[in-house]
C-alpha angles and dihedrals in degrees: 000000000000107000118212124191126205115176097248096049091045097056089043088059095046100058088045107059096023116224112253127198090255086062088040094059098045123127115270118250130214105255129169119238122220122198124204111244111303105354097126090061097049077044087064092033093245120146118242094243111246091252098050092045083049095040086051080234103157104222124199141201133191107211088056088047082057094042088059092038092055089056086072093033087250128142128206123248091199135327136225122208109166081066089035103237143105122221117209137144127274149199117202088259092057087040106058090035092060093045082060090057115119076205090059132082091181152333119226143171115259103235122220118258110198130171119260090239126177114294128203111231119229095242089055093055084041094067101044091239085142084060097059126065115235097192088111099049089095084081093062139057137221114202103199113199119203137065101341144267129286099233111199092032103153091228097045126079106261091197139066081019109136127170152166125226117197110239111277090026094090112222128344081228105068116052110187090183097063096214102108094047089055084057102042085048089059091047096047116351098163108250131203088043090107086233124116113300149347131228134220089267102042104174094081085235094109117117109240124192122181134205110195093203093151130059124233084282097050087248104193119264139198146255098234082054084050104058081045086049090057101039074070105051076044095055085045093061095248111161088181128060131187120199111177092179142074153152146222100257141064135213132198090230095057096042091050083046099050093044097056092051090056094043082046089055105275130137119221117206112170131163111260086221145258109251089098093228137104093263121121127241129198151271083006088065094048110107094242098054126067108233114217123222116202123227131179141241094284084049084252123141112267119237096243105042116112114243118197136133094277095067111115106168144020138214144157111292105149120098093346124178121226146153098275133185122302089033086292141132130250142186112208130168126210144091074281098072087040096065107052081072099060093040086054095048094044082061094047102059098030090062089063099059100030094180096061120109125247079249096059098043081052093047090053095053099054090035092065104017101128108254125242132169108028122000115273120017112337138186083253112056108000119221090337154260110349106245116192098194093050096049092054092051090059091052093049097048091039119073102232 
């Protein structure tokens, strides 16, 4: 918080609260130092000129403003006349001895200004995704099924980028949802560009396939849309696929479909759902997709997140930052924003053992995901925590 200091309200904290030499002998701190109208200038003994004195025009003067600083032993850093204040460095004693000034308006802290600079979100850290290189991810591809993708976004990769939009749903490369650019962000957000956030694959090589199924609202879509959704991250050459989505009910046709991606070389990540009960959602509780759990910062369940005996991992899905739409940021919470990161970190490590099976990728994952719950796999959290570093540690000292 910004402290002010007025002369009344100073002498009245002081005597409050005393000043001990403990507060006497602390360290001086940089303040600006504001002077009433034309201070400076009685300071240096100059006369206010008769027009500006008409015109109401504060002039200032800096040897007066040095004048007044040299009372207290104190020396300027720079001054600003054009705002009519000094700024220099103080201990208490200065301090209270300029607020006392009949030359000073006021005396206040001079607050710290810092760039917004990229930030690494927690989940990212969580899963160990800093741990793991990503300069081979430009030999795999994610398919991200949802609203569409911001292309453009300054934090998102604009090249190599290809997609597919169903008919009425405008181009898969507009989303004016929002939703599928806050998980793309968390799969491959660019780092080292000094810009919002970065994903779980920073270098901006990551393949990136996108499956516009829902309009600019998140209309609901369909299973049988679905299956057709992911025939085209398919014919892209996706191996993995991330469907933040889902539904109540399940269908034969979309079961058979989903299964034979997986048994063809595809890996199915799909949300476990947000209703915060033991119910199953689809297609994350088919046998053939991995369902995602959400946790939180403290690599605690979220509330919301479905437990049920299909929930195979876990990762973090509560008050998550990503790219979202109009170039801008977002924090969103839900088993949506969990599995981006799993999806991230199935291409990661994927890229580095290229003639491994979507089984043993997935293998990998649970084998060395970090337990929580109850020992061994739960309803909760599956078999843990996804762990990048680990995972890759499994491909690299198991023959695929």
């Amino acid at each position: 918080m910004q402290q002010v200091f007025q002369k009344t309200a100073l002498t009245l904290a002081l005597c409050a609260i005393g000043l001990s030499t403990a507060a006497q002998a602390a360290p001086a701190k940089q303040y600006i130092v504001k002077y009433h109208d034309n201070a400076t200038l009685s300071a240096a003994g100059i006369q206010v000129s008769a027009q500006a004195s008409v015109k109401g025009i504060s002039q200032y003067s800096e040897v007066g403003a040095n004048r007044v600083l040299q009372k207290v032993q104190a020396e300027a850093i720079n001054h600003v006349p054009a705002f009519n204040f000094s700024v220099a460095k103080l201990d208490q004693s200065q301090l209270k001895a300029l607020a006392n000034d009949p030359a000073v308006a006021y005396v206040e802290e001079d607050a710290i200004r810092q760039l917004y600079a990229e930030s690494t979100p927690y989940g990212i850290t969580m899963v160990q995704a800093p741990q793991v290189s990503d300069a081979y991810t430009s030999n795999i591809k994610v398919c991200i099924v949802d609203t569409g993708y911001s292309l453009g976004h300054p934090d998102l990769p604009s090249t190599g980028v290809t997609g597919f939009a169903f008919s009425g749903h405008g181009t898969w490369y507009s989303d004016g949802n929002g939703h599928g650019t806050h998980v793309a962000g968390t799969i491959a957000a660019i780092g080292g560009n000094n810009v919002g956030v970065k994903g779980v694959n920073p270098s901006g090589k990551l393949g990136l396939h996108i499956v516009k199924i829902f309009n600019n609202s998140g209309t609901w879509t369909t299973a049988s849309n679905l299956v057709q959704g992911i025939q085209k991250c398919k014919d892209a050459g996706a191996k993995v696929v991330s469907m933040s989505l889902g539904g109540s009910s399940s269908t034969t046709t979309e079961r058979d479909a989903l299964n034979a991606f997986y048994q063809g070389g595809m890996l199915l990540v799909a949300a476990a759902g947000n209703a915060g009960n033991s119910s199953l959602s689809y297609p994350a509780s088919y046998p053939s997709v991995m369902s995602v759990a959400s946790v939180d910062s403290a690599k605690n369940r979220s509330s919301f997140s479905q437990y049920n005996s299909q929930v195979e991992i876990a990762a973090p899905g509560s008050s998550v930052q990503s790219t979202y739409k109009n170039n801008s940021y977002a924090t969103l919470s839900g088993t949506s924003m969990a599995t981006p990161h799993v999806s991230g970190v199935a291409a990661l490590i994927w890229s580095q053992k290229l003639s491994c099976s979507a089984a043993k990728v997935r293998a990998a994952l649970t084998a060395t995901a970090e337990d929580r719950g109850s020992a061994g796999r739960d309803v909760y959290y599956g078999f843990g925590i996804v762990r990048a570093q680990n995972a890759l540690t499994y491909l690299l000292n198991n023959p695929c």
